[in-house]
C-alpha positions in Angstrom: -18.1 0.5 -27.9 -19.7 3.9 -28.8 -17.2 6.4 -29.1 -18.9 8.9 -26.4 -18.1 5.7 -23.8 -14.4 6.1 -23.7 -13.4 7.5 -21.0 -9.7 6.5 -21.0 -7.4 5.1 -23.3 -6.6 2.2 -21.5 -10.2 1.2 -23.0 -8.8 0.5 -26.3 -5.2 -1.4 -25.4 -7.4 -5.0 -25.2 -8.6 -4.4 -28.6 -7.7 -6.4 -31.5 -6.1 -4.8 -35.2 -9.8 -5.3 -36.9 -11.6 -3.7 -33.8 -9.0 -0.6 -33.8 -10.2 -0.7 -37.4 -13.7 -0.4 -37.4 -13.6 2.1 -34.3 -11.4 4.0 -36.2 -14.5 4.4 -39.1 -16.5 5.3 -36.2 -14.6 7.8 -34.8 -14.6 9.8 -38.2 -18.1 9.3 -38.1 -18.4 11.0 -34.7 -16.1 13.8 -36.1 -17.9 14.7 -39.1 -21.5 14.6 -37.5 -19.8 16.3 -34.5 -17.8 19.4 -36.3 -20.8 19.4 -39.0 -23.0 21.0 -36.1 -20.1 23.4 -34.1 -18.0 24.0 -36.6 -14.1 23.5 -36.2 -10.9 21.7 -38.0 -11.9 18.7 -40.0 -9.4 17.6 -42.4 -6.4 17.4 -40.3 -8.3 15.5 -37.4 -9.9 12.5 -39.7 -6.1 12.3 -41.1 -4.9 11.6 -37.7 -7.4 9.1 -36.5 -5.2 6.5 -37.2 -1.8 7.6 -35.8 -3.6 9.0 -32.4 -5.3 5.1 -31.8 -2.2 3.5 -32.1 -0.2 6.4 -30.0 -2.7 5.3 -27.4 -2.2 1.8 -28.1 1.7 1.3 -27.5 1.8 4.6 -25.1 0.8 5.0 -22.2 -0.8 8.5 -21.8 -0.7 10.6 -19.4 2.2 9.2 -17.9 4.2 9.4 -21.2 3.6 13.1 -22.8 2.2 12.8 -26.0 2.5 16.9 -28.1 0.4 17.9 -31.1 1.7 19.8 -33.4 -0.1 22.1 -34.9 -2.6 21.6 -31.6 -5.7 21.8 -33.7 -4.9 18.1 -35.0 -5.5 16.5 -31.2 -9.3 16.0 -31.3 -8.8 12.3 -31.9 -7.0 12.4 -28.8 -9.0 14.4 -26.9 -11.8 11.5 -28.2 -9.7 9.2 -26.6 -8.5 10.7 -23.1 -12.7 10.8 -22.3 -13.8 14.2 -23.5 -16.0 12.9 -27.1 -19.3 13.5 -24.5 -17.8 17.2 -24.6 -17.9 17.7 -28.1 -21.3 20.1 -28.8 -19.3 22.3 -26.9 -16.0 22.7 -29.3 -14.8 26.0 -29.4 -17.5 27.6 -27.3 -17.0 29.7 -24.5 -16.1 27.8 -21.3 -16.1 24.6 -23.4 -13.7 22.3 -25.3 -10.9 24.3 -26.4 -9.8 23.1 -30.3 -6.1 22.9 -29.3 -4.4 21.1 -26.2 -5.4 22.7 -23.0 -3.6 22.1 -19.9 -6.7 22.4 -17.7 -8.6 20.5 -19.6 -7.3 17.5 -19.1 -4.4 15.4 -17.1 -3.4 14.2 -20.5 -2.5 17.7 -22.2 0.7 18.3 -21.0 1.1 21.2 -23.5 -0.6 23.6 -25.0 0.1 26.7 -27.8 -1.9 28.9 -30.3 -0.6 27.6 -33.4 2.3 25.8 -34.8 6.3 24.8 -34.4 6.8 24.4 -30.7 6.5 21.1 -30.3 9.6 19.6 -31.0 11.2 22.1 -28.8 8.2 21.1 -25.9 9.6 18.0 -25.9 13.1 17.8 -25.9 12.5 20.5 -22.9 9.9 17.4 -21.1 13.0 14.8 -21.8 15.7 16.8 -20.4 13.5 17.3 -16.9 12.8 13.8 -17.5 16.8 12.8 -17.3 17.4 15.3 -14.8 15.0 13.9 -12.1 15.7 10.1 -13.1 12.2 9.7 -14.4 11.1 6.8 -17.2 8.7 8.1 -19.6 8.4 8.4 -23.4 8.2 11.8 -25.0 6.4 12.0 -28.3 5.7 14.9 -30.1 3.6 14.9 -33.2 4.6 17.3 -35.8 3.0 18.2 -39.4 0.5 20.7 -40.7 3.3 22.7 -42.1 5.0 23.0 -38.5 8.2 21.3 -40.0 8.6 24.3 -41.9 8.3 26.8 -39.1 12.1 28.6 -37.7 11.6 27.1 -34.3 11.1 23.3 -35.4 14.2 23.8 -37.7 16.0 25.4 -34.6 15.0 22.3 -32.1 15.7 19.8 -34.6 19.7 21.2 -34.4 19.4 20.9 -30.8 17.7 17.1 -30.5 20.6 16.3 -32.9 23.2 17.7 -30.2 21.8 16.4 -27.4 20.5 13.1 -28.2 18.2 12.7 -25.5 15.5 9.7 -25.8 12.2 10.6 -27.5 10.1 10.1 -31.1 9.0 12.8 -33.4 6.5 11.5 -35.4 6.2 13.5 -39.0 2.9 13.3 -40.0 3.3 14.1 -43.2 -0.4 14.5 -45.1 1.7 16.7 -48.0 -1.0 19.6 -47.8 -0.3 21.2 -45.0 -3.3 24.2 -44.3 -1.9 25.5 -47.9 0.9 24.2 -50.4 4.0 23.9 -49.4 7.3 25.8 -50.6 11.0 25.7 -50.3 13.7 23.6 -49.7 12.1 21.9 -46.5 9.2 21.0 -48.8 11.6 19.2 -51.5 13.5 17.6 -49.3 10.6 16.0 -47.6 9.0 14.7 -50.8 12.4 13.0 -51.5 12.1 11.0 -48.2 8.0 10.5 -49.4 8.7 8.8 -52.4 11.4 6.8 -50.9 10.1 2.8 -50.2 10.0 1.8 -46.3 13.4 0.4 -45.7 14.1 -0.2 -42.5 15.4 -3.8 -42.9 16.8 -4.8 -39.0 13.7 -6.0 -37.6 13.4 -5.9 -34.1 13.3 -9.6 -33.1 16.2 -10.1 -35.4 17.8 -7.0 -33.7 16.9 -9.0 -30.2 18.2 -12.1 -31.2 21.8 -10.9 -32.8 22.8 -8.8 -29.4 23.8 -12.3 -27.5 27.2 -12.9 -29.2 29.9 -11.4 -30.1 29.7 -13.2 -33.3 25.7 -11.6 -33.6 27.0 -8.2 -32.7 29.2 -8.3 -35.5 26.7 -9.3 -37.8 24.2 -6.8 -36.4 27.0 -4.0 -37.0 27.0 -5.0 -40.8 23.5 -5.3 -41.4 23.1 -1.8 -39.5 26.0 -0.6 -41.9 24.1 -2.0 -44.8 21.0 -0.5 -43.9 22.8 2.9 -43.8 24.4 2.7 -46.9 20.6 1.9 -48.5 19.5 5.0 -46.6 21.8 7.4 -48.3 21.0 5.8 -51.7 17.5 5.8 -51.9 16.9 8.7 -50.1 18.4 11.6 -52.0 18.4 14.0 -49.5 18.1 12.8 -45.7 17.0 15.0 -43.9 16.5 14.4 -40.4 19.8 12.5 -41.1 21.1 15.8 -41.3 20.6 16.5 -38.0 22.1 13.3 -36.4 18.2 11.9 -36.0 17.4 7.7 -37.3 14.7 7.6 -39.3 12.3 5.3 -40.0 9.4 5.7 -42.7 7.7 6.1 -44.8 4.8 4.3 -43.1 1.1 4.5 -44.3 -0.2 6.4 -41.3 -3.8 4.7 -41.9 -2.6 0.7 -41.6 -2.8 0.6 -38.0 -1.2 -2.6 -37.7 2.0 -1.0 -39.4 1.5 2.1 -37.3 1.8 -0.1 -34.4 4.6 -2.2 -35.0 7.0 0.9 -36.0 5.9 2.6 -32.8 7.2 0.1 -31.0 10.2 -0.5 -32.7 10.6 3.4 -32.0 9.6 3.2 -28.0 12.9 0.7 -27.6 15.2 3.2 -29.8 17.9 4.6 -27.7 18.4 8.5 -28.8 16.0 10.8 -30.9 14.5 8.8 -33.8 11.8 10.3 -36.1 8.7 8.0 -37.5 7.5 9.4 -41.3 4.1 8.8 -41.3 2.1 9.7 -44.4 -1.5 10.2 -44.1 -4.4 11.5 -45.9 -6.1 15.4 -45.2 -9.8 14.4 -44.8 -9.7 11.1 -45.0 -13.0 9.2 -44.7 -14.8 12.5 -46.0 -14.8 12.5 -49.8 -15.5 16.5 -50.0 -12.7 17.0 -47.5 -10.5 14.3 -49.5 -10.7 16.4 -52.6 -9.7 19.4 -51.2 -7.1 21.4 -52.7 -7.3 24.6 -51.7 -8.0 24.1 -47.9 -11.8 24.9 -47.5 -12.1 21.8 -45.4 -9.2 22.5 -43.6 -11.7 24.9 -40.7 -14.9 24.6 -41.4 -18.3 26.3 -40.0 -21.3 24.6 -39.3 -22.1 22.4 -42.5 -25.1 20.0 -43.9 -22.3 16.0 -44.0 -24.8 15.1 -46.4 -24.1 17.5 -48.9 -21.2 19.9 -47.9 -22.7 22.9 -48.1 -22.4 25.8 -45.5 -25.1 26.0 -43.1 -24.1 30.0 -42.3 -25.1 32.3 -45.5 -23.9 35.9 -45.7 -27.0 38.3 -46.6 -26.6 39.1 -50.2 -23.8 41.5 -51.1 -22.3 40.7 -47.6 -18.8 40.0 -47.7 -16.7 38.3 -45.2 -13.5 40.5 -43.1 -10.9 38.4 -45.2 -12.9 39.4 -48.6 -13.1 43.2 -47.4 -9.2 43.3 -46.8 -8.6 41.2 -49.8 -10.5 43.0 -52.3 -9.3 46.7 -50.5 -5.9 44.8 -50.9 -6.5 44.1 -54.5 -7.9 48.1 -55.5 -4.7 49.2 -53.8 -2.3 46.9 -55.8 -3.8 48.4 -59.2 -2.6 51.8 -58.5 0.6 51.3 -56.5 2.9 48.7 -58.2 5.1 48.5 -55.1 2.4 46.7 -52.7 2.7 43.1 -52.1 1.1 40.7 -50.1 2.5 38.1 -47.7 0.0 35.0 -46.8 0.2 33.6 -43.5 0.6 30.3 -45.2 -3.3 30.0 -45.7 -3.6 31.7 -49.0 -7.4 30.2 -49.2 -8.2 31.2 -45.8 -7.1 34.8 -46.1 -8.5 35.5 -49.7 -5.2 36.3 -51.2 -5.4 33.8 -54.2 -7.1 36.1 -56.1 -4.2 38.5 -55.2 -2.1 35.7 -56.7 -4.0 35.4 -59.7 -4.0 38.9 -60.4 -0.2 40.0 -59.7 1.4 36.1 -59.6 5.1 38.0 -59.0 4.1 40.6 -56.2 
């Protein structure tokens, strides 16, 4: 199936793990040809191509309400809910917009600029779901940094509190747009480096609830497996909260992908999947990114990474103008400092960095 053929995600539930698999390589290869000629955010999207097939796989979209967080990482699902013909018109006026868009599409049930509303999105979409006695799964996809934002910290204390049914999936590419900081940060590296250890399996799970006898062995094993969480992970932190956990997972073996998801659609109560992927995956330049150049890119040649738009000579771009003004300014007055909206590269402040690494 060429990827400009789907038109729904139903289109890929009869698909088998090795056909997910190679769609999956050509999907990336519709991205990179795709954003290579408009322009766009790369990275994060051929991260995600794994994660967003097997979303669509064990969900059923748009009657459960899938939320990505930051919004710029949905293109694979925009791919998938029939809008890849759409494409040569990313981020053009009266085309496809490069976040969710409600009007776009019966299967963007959200939509916001940037970052660290979706965890609040959709606690709000599984209250209304309780209140009117509806059945549907509420996923919301958090990662890019998002995790570190106020209002993901805030709803995080409130899914805790109200323990309403739905699945935050971490996706946890430990880049972010640029590095990382803090306590958040630390903590989350200490649940990365943890093994997967989720030991009750589900048909176990199934098979102990009949007895009394298997309730009480499913009680200790559960105990067990909680006692193992506090000791390999040093610092839980979604158990913090009141939220299960279950992760690490390699977010690019779809066959694990799909099997924790679906452990995760019968969980009773808030339950968070760790997924750990690769930023850029698929594209070596973007794969050895470190400083987030592939993170939004312009029009580019795939073959060789290099910019297709060229500044006249001596032309500099708005961020290097305020940077460099930025820069002069700092030299004569010792009490300026700079703040980065947590895209040092993008904004031309590492220079700033360099130059004055405590202001």
């Amino acid at each position: 199936m060429r990827v400009e053929d789907i038109r729904s995600p139903e289109q890929i539930k009869s698909m088998s793990v090795k056909e997910l698999r190679e769609f999956a390589t050509d999907i990336r290869e519709f991205l990179i040809r795709s954003i290579s000629q408009t322009g766009g955010h790369l990275s994060s999207n051929l991260g995600i191509v794994e994660l967003t097939l097997a979303m669509h796989y064990v969900f059923d979209s748009p009657s459960d309400k899938m939320i990505f967080d930051v919004g710029h990482q949905s293109y694979v699902h925009k791919i998938l809910t029939g809008r890849a013909h759409k494409f040569d018109t990313l981020r053009k006026k009266n085309g496809l917009s490069g976040f969710q868009k409600r009007k776009e599409s019966e299967h963007d049930c959200w939509e916001a600029g940037h970052s660290s509303t979706s965890l609040s999105a959709g606690l709000g979409m599984a209250i209304a779901r309780d209140l009117k006695g509806e059945h549907y799964e509420v996923i919301s996809v958090i990662g890019d940094g998002a995790l570190t934002g106020g209002m993901a910290l805030e709803a995080l204390n409130d899914i805790g509190a109200l323990h309403k049914k739905m699945i935050i999936i971490f996706n946890d590419n430990a880049m972010s747009i640029s590095k990382n900081h803090g306590a958040v940060e630390k903590r989350i590296t200490n649940l990365r480096s943890s093994p997967l250890y989720r030991t009750v399996k589900k048909d176990v799970k199934t098979n102990l609830n009949h007895s009394k006898t298997g309730l009480n062995v499913l009680n200790s094993l559960t105990h067990i497996r909680d006692s193992l969480k506090e000791n390999l992970v040093k610092a839980p932190l979604f158990k913090e909260f009141g939220l299960d956990y279950l992760g690490p997972v390699d977010g690019h073996d779809l066959k694990a992908l799909i099997k924790v998801l679906e452990t995760a659609k019968e969980h009773d109560g808030p339950i968070v999947v760790h997924v750990v992927t690769k930023k850029g995956k698929g594209y070596p330049f973007a794969e050895q990114d470190k400083l987030g150049k592939w993170h939004g890119v312009s029009p580019f040649d795939p073959n060789t990474g290099q910019s297709l738009i060229k500044l006249c000579k001596d032309e500099l771009s708005w961020s290097e103008v305020i940077s460099k003004t930025l820069i002069r300014l700092a030299f004569k007055h010792p009490e300026i400092v700079a703040i980065t909206p947590a895209m040092a590269n993008g904004s031309k402040l590492l220079e700033f960095a360099r130059l004055f690494p405590d202001r």
